[in-house]
C-alpha positions as CSV (number, residue, x, y, z in Angstrom):
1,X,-13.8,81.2,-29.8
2,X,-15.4,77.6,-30.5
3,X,-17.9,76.4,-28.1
4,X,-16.4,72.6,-26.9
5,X,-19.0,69.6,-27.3
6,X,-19.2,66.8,-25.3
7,X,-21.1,64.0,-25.4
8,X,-22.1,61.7,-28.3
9,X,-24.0,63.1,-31.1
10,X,-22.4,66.4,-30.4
11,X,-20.0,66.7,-33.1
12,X,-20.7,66.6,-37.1
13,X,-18.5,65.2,-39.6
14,X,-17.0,66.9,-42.6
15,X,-20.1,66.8,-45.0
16,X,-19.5,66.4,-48.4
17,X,-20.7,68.8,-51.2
18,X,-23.9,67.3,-52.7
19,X,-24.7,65.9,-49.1
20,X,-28.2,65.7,-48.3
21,X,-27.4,67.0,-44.2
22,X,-27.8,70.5,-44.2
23,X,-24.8,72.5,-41.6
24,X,-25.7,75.6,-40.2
25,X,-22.7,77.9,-38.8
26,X,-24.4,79.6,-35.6
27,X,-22.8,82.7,-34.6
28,X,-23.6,84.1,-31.4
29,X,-21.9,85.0,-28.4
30,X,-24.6,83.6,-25.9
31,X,-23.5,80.6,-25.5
32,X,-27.0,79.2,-23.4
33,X,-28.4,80.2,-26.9
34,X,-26.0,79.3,-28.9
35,X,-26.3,75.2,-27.3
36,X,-30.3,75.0,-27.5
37,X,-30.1,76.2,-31.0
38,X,-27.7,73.3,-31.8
39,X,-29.8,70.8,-30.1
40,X,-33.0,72.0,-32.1
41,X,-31.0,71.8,-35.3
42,X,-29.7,68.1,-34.4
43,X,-33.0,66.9,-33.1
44,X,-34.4,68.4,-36.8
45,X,-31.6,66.0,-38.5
46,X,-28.9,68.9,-39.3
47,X,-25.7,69.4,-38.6
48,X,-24.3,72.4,-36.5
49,X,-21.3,74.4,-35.7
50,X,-21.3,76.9,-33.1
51,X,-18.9,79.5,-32.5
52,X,-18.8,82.7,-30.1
53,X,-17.2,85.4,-32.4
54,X,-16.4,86.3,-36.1
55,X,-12.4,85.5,-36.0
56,X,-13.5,81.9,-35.3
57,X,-16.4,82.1,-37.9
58,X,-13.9,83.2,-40.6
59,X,-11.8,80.5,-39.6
60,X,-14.6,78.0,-40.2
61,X,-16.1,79.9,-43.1
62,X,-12.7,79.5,-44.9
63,X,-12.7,75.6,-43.9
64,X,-15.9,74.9,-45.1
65,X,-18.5,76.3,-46.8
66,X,-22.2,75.8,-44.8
67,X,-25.2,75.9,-46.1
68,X,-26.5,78.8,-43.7
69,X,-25.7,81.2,-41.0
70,X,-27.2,82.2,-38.3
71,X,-25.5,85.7,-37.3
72,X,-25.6,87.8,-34.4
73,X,-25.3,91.2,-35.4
74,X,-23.1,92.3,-32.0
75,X,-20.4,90.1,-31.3
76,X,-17.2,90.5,-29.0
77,X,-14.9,91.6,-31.9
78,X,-17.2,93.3,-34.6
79,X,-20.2,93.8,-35.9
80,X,-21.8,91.4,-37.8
81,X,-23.3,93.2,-40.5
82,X,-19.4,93.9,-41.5
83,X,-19.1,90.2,-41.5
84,X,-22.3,89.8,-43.7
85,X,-20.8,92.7,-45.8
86,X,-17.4,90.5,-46.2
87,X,-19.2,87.2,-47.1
88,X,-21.2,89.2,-49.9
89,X,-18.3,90.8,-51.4
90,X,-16.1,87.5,-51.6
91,X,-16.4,83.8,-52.8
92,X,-19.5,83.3,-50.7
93,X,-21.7,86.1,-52.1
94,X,-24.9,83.3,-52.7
95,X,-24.4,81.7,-48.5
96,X,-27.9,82.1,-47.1
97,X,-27.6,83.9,-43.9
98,X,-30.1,84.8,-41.4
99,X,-29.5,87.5,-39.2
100,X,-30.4,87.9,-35.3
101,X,-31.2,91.1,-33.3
102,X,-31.8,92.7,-30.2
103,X,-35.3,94.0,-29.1
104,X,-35.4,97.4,-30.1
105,X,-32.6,96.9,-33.3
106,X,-34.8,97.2,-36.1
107,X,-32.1,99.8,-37.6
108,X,-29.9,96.6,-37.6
109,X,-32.1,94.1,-39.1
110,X,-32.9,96.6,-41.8
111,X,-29.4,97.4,-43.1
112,X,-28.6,93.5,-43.1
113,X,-31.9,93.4,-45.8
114,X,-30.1,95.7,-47.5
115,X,-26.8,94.2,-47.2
116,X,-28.9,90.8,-48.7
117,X,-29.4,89.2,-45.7
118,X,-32.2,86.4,-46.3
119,X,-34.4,87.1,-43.2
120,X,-33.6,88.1,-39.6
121,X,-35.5,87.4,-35.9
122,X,-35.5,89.5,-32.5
123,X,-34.2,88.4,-29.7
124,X,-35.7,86.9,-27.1
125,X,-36.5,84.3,-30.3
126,X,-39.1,81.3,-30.2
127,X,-36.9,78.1,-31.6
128,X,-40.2,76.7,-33.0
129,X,-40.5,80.2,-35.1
130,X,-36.2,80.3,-36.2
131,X,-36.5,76.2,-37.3
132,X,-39.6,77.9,-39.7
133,X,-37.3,80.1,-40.9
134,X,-34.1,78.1,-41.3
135,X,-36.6,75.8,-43.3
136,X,-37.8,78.1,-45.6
137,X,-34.3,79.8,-45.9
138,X,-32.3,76.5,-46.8
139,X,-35.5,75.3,-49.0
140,X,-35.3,78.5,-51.1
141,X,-31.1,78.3,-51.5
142,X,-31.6,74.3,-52.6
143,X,-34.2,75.6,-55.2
144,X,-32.1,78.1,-56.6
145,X,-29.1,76.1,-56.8
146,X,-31.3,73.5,-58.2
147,X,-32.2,76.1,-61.2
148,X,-28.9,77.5,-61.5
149,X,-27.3,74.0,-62.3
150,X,-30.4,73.0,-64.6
151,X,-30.1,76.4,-66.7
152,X,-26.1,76.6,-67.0
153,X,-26.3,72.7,-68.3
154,X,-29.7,73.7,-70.8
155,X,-27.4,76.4,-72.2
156,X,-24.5,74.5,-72.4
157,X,-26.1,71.3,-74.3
158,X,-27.7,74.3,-76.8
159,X,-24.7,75.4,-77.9
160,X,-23.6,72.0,-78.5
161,X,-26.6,70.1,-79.8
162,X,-28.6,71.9,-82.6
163,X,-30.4,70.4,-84.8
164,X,-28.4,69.0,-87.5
165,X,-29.5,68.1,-91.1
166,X,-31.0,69.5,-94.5
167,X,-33.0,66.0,-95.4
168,X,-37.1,66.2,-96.0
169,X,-37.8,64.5,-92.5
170,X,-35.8,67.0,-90.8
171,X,-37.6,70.2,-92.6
172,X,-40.8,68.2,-91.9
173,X,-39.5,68.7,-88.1
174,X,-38.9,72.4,-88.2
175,X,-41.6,73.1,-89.1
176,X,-43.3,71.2,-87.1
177,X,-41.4,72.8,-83.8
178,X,-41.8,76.0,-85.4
179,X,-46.0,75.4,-85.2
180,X,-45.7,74.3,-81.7
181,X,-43.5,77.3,-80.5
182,X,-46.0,79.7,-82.0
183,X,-49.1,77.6,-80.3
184,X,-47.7,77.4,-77.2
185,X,-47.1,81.4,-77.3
186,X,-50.8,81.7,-78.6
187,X,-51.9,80.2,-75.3
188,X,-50.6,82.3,-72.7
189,X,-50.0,81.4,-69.4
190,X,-50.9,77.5,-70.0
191,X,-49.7,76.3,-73.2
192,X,-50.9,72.9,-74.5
193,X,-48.9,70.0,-73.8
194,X,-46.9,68.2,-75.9
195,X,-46.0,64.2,-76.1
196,X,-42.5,63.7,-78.2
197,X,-42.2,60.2,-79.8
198,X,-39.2,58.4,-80.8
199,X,-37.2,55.1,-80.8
200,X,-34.4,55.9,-78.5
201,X,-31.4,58.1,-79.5
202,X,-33.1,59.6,-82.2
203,X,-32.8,63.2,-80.2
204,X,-36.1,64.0,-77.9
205,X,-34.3,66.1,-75.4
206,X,-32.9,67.9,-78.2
207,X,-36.5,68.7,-80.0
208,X,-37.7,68.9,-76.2
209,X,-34.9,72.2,-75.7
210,X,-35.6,73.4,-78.9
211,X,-39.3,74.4,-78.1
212,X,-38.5,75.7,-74.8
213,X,-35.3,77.8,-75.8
214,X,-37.1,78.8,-78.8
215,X,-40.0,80.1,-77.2
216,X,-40.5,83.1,-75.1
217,X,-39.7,81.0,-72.3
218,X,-36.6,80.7,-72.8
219,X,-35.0,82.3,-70.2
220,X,-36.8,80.8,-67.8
221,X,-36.1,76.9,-65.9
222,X,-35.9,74.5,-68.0
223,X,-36.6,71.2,-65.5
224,X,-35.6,67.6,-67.1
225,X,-37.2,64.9,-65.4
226,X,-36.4,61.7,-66.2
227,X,-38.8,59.2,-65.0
228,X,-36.8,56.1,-65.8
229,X,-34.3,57.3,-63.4
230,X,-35.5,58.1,-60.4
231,X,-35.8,55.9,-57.9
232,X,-39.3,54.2,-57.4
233,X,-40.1,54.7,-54.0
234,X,-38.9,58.4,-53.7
235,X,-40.2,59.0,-57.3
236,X,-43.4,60.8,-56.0
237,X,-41.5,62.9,-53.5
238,X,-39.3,63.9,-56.4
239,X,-42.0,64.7,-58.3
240,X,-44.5,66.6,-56.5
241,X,-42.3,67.5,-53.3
242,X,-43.1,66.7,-49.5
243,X,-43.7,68.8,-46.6
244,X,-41.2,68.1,-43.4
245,X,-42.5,64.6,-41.6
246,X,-44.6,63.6,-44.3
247,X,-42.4,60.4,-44.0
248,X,-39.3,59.3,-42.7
249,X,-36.2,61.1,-43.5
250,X,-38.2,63.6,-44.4
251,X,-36.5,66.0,-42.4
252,X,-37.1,69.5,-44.1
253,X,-39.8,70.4,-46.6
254,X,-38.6,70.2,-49.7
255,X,-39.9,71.6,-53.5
256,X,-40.7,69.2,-56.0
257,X,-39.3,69.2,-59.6
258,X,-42.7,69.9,-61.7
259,X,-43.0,73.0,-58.9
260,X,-39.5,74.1,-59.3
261,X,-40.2,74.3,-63.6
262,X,-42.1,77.8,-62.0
263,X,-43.2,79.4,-65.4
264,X,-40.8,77.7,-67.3
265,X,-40.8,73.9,-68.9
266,X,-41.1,70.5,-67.1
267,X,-39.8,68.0,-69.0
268,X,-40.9,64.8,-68.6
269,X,-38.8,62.3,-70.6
270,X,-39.5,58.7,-70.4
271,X,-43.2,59.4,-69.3
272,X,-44.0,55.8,-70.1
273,X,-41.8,54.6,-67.4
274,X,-44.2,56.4,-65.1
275,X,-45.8,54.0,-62.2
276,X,-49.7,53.7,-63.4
277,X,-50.2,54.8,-59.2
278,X,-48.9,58.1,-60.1
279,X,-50.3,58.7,-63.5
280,X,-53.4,59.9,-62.0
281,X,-51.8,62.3,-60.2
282,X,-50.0,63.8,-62.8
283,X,-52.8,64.0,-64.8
284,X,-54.8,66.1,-62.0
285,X,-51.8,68.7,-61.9
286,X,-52.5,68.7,-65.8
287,X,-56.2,69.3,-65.4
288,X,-56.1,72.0,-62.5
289,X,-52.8,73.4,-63.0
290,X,-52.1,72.9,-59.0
291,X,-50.0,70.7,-57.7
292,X,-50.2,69.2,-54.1
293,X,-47.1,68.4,-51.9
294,X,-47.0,65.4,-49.8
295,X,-48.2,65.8,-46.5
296,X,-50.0,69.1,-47.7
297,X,-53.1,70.2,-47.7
298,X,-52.6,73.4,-49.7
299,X,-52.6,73.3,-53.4
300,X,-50.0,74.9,-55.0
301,X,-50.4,76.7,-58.5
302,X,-48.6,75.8,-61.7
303,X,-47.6,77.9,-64.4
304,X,-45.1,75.2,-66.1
305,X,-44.8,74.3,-69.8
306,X,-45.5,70.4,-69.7
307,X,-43.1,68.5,-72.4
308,X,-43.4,64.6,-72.6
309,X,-41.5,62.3,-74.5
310,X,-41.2,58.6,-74.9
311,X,-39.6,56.2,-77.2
312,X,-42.8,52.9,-75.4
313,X,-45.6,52.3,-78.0
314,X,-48.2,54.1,-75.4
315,X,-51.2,53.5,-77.8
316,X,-50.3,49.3,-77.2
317,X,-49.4,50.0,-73.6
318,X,-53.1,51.6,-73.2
319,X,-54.5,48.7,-74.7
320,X,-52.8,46.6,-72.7
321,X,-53.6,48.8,-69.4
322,X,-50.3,50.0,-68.3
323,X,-50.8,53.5,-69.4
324,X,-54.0,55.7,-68.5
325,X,-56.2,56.4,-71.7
326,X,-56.8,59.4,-69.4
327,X,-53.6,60.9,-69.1
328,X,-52.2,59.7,-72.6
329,X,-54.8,61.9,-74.3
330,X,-54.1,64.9,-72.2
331,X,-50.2,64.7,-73.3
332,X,-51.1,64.4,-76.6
333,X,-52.4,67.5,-77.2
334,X,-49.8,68.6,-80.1
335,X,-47.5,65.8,-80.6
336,X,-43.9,65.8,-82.5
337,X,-42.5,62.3,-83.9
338,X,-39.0,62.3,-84.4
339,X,-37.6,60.4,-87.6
340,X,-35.4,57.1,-86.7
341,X,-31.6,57.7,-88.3
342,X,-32.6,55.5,-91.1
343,X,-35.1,57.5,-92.6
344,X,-32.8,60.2,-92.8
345,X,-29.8,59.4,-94.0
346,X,-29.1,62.3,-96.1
347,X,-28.2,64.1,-92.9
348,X,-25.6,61.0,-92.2
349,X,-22.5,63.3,-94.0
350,X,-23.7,66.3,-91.7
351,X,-23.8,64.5,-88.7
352,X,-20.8,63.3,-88.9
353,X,-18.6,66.0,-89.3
354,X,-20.9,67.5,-86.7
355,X,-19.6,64.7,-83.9
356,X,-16.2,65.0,-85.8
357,X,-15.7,68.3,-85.1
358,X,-16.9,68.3,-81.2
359,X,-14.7,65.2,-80.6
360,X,-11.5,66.5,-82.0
361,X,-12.6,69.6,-80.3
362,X,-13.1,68.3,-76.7
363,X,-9.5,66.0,-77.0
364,X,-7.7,68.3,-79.1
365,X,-7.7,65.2,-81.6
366,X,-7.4,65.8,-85.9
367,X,-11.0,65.4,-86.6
368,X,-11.4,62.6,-89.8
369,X,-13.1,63.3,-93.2
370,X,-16.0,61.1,-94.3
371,X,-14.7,58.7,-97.2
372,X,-17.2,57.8,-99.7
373,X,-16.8,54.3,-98.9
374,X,-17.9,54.8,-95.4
375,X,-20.7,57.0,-96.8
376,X,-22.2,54.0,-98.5
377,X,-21.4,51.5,-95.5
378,X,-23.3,54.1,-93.5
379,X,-26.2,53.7,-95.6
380,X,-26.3,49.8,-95.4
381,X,-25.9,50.1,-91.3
382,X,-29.6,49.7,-89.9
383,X,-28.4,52.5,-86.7
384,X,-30.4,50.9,-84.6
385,X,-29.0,53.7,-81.7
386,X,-29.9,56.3,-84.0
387,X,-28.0,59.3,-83.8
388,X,-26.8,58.7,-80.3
389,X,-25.2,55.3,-82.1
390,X,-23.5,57.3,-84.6
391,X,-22.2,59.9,-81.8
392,X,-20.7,57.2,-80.4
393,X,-19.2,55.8,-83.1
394,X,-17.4,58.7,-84.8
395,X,-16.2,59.4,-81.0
396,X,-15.0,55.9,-80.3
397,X,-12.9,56.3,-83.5
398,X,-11.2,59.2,-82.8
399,X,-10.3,58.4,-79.5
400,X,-8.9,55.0,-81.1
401,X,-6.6,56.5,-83.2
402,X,-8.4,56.2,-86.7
403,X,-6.7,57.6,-89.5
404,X,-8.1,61.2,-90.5
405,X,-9.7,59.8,-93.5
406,X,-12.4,57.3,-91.9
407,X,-13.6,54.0,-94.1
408,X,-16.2,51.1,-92.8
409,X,-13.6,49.3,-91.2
410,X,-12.4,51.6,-89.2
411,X,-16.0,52.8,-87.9
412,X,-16.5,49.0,-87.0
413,X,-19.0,48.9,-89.6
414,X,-19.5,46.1,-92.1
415,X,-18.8,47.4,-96.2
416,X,-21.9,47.4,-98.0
417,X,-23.2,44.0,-99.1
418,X,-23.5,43.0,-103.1
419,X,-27.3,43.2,-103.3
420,X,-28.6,40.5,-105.4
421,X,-32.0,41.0,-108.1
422,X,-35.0,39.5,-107.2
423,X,-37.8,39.7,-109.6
424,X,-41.1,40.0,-106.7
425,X,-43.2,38.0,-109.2
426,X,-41.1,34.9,-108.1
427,X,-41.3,35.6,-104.4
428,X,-44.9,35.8,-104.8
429,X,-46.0,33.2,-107.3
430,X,-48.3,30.7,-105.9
431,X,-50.0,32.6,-103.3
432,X,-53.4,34.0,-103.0
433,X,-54.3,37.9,-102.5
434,X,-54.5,37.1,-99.1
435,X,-51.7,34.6,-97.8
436,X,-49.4,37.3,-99.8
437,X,-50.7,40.0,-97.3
438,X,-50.0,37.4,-94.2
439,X,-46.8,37.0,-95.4
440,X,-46.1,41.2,-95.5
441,X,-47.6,41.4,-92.3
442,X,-45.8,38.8,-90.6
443,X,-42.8,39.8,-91.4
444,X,-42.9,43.4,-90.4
445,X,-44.3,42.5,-87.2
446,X,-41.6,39.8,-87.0
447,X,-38.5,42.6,-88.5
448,X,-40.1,44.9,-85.1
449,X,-40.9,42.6,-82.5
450,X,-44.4,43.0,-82.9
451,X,-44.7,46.3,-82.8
452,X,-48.2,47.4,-84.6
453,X,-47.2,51.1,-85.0
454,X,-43.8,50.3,-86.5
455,X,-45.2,47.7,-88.7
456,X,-47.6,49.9,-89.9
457,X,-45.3,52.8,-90.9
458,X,-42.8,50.3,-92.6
459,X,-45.9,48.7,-94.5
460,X,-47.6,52.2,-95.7
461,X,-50.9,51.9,-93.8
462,X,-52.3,53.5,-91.0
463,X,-52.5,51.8,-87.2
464,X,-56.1,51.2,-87.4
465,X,-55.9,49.9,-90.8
466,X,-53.1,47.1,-89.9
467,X,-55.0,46.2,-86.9
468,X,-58.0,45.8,-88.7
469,X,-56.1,43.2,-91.4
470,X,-54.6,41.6,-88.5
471,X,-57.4,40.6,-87.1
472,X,-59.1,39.6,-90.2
473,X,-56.1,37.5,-91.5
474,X,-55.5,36.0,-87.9
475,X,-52.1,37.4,-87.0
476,X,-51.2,37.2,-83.8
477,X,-48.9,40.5,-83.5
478,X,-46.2,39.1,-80.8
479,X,-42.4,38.9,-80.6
480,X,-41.3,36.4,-82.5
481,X,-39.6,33.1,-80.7
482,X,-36.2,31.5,-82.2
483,X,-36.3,29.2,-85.1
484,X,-39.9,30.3,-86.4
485,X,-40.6,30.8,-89.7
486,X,-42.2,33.3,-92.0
487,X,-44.4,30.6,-93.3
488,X,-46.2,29.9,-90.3
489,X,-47.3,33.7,-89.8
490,X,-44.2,34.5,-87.4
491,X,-41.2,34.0,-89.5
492,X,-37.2,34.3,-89.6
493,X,-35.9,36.5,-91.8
494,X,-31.8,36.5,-92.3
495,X,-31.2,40.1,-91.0
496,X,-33.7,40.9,-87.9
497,X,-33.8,44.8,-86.9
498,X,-34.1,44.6,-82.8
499,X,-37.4,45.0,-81.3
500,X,-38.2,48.8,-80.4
């Protein structure tokens, strides 16, 4: 039988799945109870459904799913460890239920543990003590669901999304990984950090799962946080979780993502995007392995694996004070640079018929061959998206109905371009030792938007070594502005690679 409401605020609306209003199904002939319960929950923000015996809490059950409930274990018309034993043994096995009990009916309570029920109270029960409870309870089933989700989509994207390629950069990278992996197993319960770096697309989540499913973490969460995503004034709840009241809405405690990583990996992608307010907070949960929940004042321990990865220029961002020295140090530990698309493009005929292959796969579409013409136009393309570009690309042309064998055109990419001789004595002739380095300098800071660490790699030097000729020539390294030329120390070349 349902207990009737009356009144506003009595009755809760259908919640959707992935709401963020927690519905507990109270089950409990009492009904005096059964109605202070339900105001407790509503005054704690959650929604409630009460009913006084098990053929209505089927009926319900079958409805919709809760997200826990509170059973009595003698009702009207059965027992209520039969009905725990029924929701364990059908599609609900994983609903948190906590159980309730007369004084003296221990036996009770310790058959429903057995029957995996998630806690239990004895009547006469304090609500301050069963809100604890239902707290905890609903906090541990949003954590595990949390995990289950995370792991089922980590192994899902590494069957997927190995590493593809056979070219020199990519063994360099192996290798690399392979060092790391067998560090961070060296180091025991706190492995050393590592900072990923990459233009964007180039496949830093991928190297990211790689180290984690390839070490003896593996099974284990794997937590992706992406700090470019989440929202900025919740970001630090997200992050480091919040106790119940630490601020409004907050409603129930709730774990944050670096504590729900356990002893497994928090990934931190986008770490440049990080607020500079919060950076010295992360960097105290690097330094004393604790992490402290808002509103708390109990430190919490971490055992996590802490991955970074960015595709931001964080040495010119330090410079320019919008990334701690501090904390950009501590990431950088070990560090892993991931090769743009276009200084690997020996792996280009692999990873095509590696997107090829999942794209016909996933549409039940005739996957295309690689021409040799679209080889070479390949080659030309600058890829500024990297591989994420090319994924793209081979999928958009499938979808469009490209004919199995696959030319420039039909990728949407230009043929290659006749490229004319130039003797470099010519380009040259005329100029000092040192308006000839200007010139070189200029432009690769132009071609990258005045990006020193780019320029440098593109020029053969170090960082420190540009810098140094920068500021001796009198470069000023900044984007360039429309209609500049390279004479003037900024110029305009006829093909300009986008700023990265």
């Amino acid at each position: 039988m349902t207990m009737q409401q009356s009144g506003p605020g009595h009755s809760e609306p259908p919640r959707e799945p992935g709401g963020s209003v927690p519905t507990v199904l109270v089950v409990d002939d009492e009904e005096l109870f059964a109605r202070a319960v339900g105001r407790k929950l509503r005054r704690s923000g959650m929604g409630c459904e009460l009913v006084l015996d098990l053929a209505e809490a089927r009926t319900r059950l079958t409805a919709r799913r809760p997200d826990l409930i509170l059973l009595d274990m003698r009702l009207p018309d059965g027992s209520g460890l039969d009905f725990l034993r029924e929701i364990r043994a059908g599609d609900h096995a994983d609903l948190p239920v906590l159980v309730l009990t007369a004084f003296g009916g221990l036996e009770d309570a310790v058959a429903a543990m057995k029957e995996r029920a998630d806690d239990y109270l004895v009547k006469p029960v304090d609500l301050d003590e069963l809100m604890v409870k239902i707290e905890r309870v609903l906090g541990q089933a949003d954590l595990s669901r949390r995990l289950e989700y995370s792991r089922q989509r980590e192994r899902h994207a590494r069957k997927e999304d190995p590493l593809i390629g056979t070219s020199a950069a990519m063994g360099a990278l192996r290798s690399r990984i392979a060092r790391i992996r067998h560090l961070a197993g060296q180091a025991g319960k706190a492995p050393p950090t590592v900072l990923i770096q990459g233009e964007t697309g180039t496949g830093k989540d991928l190297a990211a799962r790689t180290l984690h499913f390839g070490s003896d973490r593996a099974r284990r969460p794997f937590v992706h946080v992406d700090c470019a995503a989440l929202p900025k004034d919740l970001i630090e709840a997200e992050l480091f979780g919040h106790e119940k009241g630490a601020f409004t809405h907050a409603h129930t405690a709730r774990t944050g993502l670096i504590e729900a990583a356990e002893d497994g990996t928090a990934y931190l992608d986008e770490i440049g995007e990080l607020p500079l307010e919060l950076q010295s907070r992360l960097l105290a949960v690097l330094e004393r392995r604790e992490v402290r929940r808002i509103g708390s004042t109990r430190p919490r321990p971490v055992a996590a694996w802490f991955i970074a990865a960015t595709n931001r220029d964080l040495d010119d961002m330090v410079s320019r004070g919008a990334f701690r020295s501090d904390l950009y140090f501590r990431l950088k530990v070990l560090s892993l640079d991931i090769p743009p698309l276009r200084e690997r493009l020996d792996d280009l005929a692999p990873l095509f018929e590696h997107f090829a292959a999942l794209t016909a796969r996933r549409y039940g579409m005739p996957a295309p061959t690689l021409s040799p013409e679209l080889l070479e136009a390949a080659r030309c393309h600058d890829w500024p998206g990297n591989v994420r570009e090319l994924a793209y690309t081979v999928e958009r042309t499938i979808l469009l109905g490209a004919d199995q064998r696959s030319d420039a055109q039909s990728l949407g990419l230009a043929s290659a371009p006749p490229v004319a001789a130039v003797d470099p004595v010519d380009v040259l002739d005329g100029l000092t030792l040192d308006e000839a380095e200007r010139r070189l300098i200029a432009r690769a800071l132009h071609e990258t938007g005045g990006n020193v660490s780019e320029s440098a790699r593109r020029l053969g030097v170090s960082r420190m070594a540009l810098r140094y000729r920068i500021r001796k020539l009198g470069i000023e390294p900044r984007r360039p502005r429309a209609g500049e030329s390279v004479e003037s120390g900024h110029g305009s070349p006829a093909h300009r690679r986008p700023a990265r």
